[in-house]
C-alpha positions in Angstrom: 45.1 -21.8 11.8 43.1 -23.5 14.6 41.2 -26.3 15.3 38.9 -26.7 17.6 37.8 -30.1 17.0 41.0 -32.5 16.8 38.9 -35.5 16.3 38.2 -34.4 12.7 41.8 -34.6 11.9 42.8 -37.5 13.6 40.9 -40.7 14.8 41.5 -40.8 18.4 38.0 -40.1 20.9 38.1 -39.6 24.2 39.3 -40.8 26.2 42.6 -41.1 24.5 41.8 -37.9 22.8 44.4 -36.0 24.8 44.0 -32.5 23.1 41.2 -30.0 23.1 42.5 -27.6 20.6 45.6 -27.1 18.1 46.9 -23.8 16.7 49.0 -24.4 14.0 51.6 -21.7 13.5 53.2 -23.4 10.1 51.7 -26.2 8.5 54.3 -29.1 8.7 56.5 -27.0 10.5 55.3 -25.6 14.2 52.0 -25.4 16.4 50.9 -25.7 19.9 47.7 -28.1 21.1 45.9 -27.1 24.4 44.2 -29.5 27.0 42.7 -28.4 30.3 43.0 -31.6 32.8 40.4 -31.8 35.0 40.7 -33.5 38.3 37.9 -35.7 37.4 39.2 -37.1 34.0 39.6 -40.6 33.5 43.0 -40.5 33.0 43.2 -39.5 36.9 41.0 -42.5 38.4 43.6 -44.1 39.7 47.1 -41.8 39.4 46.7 -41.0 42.6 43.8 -41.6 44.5 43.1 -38.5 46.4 46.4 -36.8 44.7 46.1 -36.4 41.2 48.9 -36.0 38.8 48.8 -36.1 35.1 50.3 -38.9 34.4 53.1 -38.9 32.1 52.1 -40.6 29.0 49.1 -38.4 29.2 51.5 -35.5 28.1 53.2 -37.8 25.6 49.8 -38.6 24.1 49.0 -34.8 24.2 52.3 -34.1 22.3 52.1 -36.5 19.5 48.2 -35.5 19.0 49.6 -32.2 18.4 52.1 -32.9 16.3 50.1 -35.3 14.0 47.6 -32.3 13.4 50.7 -29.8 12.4 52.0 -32.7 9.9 48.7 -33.0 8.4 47.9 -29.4 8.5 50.3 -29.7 5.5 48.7 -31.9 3.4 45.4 -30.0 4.5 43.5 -32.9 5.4 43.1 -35.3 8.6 44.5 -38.7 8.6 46.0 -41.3 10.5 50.0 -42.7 12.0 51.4 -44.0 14.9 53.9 -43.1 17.4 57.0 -45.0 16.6 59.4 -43.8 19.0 59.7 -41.5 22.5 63.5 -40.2 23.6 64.9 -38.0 25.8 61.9 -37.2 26.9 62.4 -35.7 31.0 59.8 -35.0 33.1 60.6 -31.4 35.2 57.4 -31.0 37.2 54.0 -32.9 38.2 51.2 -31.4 36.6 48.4 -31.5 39.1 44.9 -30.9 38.1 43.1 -28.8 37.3 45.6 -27.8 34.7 45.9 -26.1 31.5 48.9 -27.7 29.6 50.2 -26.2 25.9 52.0 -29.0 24.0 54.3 -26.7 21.8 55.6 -28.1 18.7 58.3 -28.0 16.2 59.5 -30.1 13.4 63.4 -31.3 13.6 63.0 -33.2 10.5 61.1 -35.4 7.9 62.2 -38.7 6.3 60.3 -40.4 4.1 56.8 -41.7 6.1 58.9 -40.5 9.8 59.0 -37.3 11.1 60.7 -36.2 14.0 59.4 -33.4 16.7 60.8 -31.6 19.2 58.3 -31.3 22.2 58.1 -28.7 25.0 55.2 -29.4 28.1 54.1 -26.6 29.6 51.5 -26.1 32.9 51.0 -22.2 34.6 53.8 -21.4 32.2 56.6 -24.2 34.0 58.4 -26.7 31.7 57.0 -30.1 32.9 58.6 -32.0 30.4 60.5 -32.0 26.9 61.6 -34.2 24.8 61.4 -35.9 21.5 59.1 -37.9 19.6 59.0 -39.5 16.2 55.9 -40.5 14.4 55.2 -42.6 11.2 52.5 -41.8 8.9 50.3 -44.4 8.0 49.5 -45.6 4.2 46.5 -43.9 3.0 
């Protein structure tokens, strides 16, 4: 399935709204969001004046955006949660704009409202960064 409008699953709006689309390969289990970074987003004002580079938590962002709309894809509906905690995560190469980045996705495990993801970054097809992420639904 995909989703071309990631604000009607989850509550972030630009311009912490880090992904443009999501395609979710399993429901619960494994997708991959999209975001083209322009030179000119706000992200970039200032990371680095007149050499931009994504910076990193703008991939992290990305990531757990994505992930939250394969968890929900589940339950079939949008919803809300946090980002509880970031690990391992290694940065392998600058992303410089303009930049079409795929956040890809996949489940390691669920407990109770936490769920941890595996994460994979990737720009022109080069792993910029991987790691893991876990997020906690929030009480509905």
């Amino acid at each position: 399935m995909r989703i071309d409008d990631p604000s009607s699953w989850i509550p972030h709006r630009p311009p912490i709204l880090t992904v443009d689309a999501v395609e979710v390969d399993e429901p619960g289990v494994k997708g991959r969001g999209m975001r083209r970074f322009a030179a000119g987003d706000p992200w970039l004002a200032g990371h680095f004046p007149g050499n931009p580079v994504v910076p990193g938590v703008a991939m992290i962002e990305g990531a757990a955006q994505t992930a939250a709309i394969v968890l929900l894809a589940a339950r079939g509906k949008g919803g809300g949660g946090f980002l509880a905690d970031v690990s391992k995560f290694r940065f392998k190469a600058p992303v410089i704009p303009p930049a079409d980045v795929v956040f890809e996705i996949t489940v390691a495990g669920v407990f109770g409202a936490l769920c941890k993801v595996s994460v994979r970054v990737l720009s022109r097809g080069v792993l910029a960064a991987e790691g893991e992420l876990v997020l906690s639904a929030s009480p509905q």
